[in-house]
C-alpha positions as CSV (number, residue, x, y, z in Angstrom):
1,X,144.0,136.2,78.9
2,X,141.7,133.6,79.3
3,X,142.9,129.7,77.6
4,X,140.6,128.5,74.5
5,X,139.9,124.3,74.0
6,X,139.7,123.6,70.9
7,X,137.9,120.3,69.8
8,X,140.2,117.8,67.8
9,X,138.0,115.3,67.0
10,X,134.6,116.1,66.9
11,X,133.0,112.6,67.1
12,X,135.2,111.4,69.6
13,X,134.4,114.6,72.1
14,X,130.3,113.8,71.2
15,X,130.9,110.2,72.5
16,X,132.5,110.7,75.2
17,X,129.9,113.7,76.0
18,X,127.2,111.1,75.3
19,X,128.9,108.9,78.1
20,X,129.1,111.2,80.9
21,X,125.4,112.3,80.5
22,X,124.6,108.1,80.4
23,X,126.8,108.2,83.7
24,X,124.8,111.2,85.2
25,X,121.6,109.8,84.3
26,X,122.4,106.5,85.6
27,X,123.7,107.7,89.4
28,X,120.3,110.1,89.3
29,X,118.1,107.5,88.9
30,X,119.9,105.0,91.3
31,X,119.9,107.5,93.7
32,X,117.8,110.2,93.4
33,X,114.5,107.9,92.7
34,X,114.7,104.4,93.8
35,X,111.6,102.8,93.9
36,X,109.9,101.4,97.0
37,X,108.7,97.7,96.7
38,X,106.4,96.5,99.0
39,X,104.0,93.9,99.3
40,X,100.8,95.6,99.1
41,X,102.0,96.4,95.4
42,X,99.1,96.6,92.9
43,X,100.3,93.2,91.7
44,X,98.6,92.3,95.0
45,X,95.3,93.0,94.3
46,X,92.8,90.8,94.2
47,X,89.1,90.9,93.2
48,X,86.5,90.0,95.7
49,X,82.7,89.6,94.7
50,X,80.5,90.5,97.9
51,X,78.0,88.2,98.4
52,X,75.0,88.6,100.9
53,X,75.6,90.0,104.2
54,X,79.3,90.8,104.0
55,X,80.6,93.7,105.7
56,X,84.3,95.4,104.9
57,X,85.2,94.1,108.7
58,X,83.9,90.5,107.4
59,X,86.1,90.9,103.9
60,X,89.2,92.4,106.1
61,X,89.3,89.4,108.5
62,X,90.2,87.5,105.4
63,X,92.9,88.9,104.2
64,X,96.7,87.6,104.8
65,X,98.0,90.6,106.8
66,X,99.5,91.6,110.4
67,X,98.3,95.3,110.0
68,X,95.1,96.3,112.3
69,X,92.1,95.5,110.9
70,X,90.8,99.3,110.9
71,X,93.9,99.6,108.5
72,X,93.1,97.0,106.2
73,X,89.4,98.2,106.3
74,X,90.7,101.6,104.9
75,X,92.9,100.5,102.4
76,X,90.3,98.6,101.0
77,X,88.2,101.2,101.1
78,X,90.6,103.9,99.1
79,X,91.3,101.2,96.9
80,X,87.8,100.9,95.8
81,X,86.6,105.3,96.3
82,X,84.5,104.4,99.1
83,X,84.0,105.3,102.5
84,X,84.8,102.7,105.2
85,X,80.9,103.1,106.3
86,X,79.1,102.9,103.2
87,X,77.4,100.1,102.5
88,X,78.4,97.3,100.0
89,X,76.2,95.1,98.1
90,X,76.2,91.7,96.9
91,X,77.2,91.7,93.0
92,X,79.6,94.6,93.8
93,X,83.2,93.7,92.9
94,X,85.9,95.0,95.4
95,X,89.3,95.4,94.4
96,X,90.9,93.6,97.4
97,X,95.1,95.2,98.0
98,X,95.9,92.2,99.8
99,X,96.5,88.7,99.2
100,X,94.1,86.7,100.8
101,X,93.8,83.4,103.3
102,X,92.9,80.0,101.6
């Protein structure tokens, strides 16, 4: 014979319910999905306007970064849906991930 719970109080069994989902919630997104910070964040960005005879290996060497240039080169480059050997033109604004060097 299998035992049967009965609920006493209803809105004291729906609050502490609502509690232990909270809880569950709570430890999932601690530790299920934490969220990686970093410095390269798209608060980072910052807008370059090419001017005449810049090159992405001209606009990489001023950026405030230890990575490889070839690196910063293609970040920049996904950053802005081009390819690292297309050309850029003065006007064009490039969204720059990095902070750059006074």
């Amino acid at each position: 014979m299998r035992k049967r719970y009965v609920v006493v109080n209803k809105a004291r069994f729906i609050t502490i319910m609502c509690i232990f989902f909270l809880i569950i919630l709570t430890l999932i997104s601690i530790f299920v999905m934490p969220q990686k910070i970093s410095s390269k964040s798209i608060d980072a960005n910052t807008v370059y306007i090419v001017k005449s005879g810049d090159r992405l290996w001209d606009i990489a060497s001023m950026v405030k970064s230890d990575d490889d240039i070839r690196k910063i080169i293609n970040n920049i480059s996904e950053a802005n849906g081009i390819s690292s050997d297309e050309h850029i033109y003065p006007g064009e604004i490039l969204n720059i991930p990095y902070e750059m060097k006074s």
